[in-house]
C-alpha positions, 0 to 999 in steps of 0.5 A: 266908290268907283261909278257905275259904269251903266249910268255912264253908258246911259248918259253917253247914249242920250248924248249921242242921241242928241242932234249935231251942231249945225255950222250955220248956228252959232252955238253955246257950248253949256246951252247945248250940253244942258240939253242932256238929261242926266241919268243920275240918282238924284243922292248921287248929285253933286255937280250939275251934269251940264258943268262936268261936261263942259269940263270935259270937253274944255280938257278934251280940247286941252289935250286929254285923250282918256278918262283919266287924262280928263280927271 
């Protein structure tokens, strides 16, 4: 069942919402993308959003260039 690509718009928008990393700070990665709220139907959980995007992001710093690269 391919995603619902408004839910996937909705929860880039919350993340571009969300202030920038300060470089005074010294963030945590997961504390900081736990700070999104997930947009999903709570039936169609099966992962915490906080641990798919900090997978994300580890395959984005890994190399990935596009959503497939990442999957």
């Amino acid at each position: 069942m391919p995603a619902d690509s408004s839910v996937i718009l909705s929860g880039l928008t919350q993340l571009c919402d969300t202030g920038p990393l300060q470089e005074a700070e010294t963030p945590r990665l997961l504390t900081y993308l736990a700070t999104i709220a997930d947009p999903r139907a709570r039936g169609g959980r099966r992962y915490p959003l906080v641990a798919i995007l900090g997978l994300a992001a580890a395959a984005v710093v890994a190399g990935a260039r596009s959503v497939t690269a990442i999957a």
